[in-house]
matplotlib code that plots the C-alpha trace (Angstrom):
import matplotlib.pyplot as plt

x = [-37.6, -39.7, -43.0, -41.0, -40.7, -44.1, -45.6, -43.3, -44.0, -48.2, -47.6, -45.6, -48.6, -51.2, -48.9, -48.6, -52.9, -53.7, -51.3, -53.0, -56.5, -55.6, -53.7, -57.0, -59.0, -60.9, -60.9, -63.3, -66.1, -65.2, -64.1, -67.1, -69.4, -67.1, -67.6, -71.0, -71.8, -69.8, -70.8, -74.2, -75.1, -78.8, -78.3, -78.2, -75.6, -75.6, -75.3, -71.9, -73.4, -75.0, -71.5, -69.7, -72.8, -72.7, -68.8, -68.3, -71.1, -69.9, -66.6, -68.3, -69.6, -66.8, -63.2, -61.1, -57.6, -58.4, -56.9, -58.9]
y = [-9.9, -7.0, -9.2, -11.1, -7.6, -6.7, -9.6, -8.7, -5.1, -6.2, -8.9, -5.8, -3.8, -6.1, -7.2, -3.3, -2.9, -6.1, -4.6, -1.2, -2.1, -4.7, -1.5, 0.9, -1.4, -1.6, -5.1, -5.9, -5.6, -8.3, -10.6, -10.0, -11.0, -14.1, -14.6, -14.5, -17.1, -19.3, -19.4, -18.3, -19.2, -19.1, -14.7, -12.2, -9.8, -6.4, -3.7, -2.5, 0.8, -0.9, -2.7, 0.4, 2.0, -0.5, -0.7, 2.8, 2.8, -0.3, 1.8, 4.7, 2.8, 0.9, 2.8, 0.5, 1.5, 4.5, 7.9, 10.5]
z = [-91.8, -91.7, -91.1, -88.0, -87.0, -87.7, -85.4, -82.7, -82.5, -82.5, -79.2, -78.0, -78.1, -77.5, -74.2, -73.1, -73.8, -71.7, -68.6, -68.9, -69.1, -66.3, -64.1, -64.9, -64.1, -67.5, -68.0, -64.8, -66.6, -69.2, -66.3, -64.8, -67.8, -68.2, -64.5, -65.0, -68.0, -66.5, -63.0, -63.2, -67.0, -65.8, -64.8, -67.0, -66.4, -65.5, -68.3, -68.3, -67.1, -64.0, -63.5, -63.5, -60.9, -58.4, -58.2, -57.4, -54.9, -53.4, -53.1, -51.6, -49.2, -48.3, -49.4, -47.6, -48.0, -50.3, -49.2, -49.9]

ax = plt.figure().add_subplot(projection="3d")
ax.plot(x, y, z, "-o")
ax.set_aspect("equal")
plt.show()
């Protein structure tokens, strides 16, 4: 009983970490790699540093429906 609980309480958590880093926005990097090998297997991808670079800039640029 306690292990059924256990496994429950762990998809809990893994569910509620995969919605977070989906709503902050910290999973675009890994799509973006996985993007990357298998769409352009023949690229390297960026650094996650460089991601990260060029997607603010390309927001600065371009803010869209951003507020402020």
């Amino acid at each position: 009983m306690v292990a059924v609980a256990a496994d429950r309480a762990r998809r809990v958590w893994h569910a509620v970490a995969w919605y977070l880093n989906g709503l902050t926005g910290q999973s675009r990097y890994a799509d973006y790699v996985a993007h990357e090998r298998s769409q352009h297997p023949d690229r390297e991808p960026l650094s996650e540093r460089e991601f990260w670079r060029r997607h603010y800039a390309s927001q600065d640029a371009d803010p869209g429906a951003r507020c402020c």
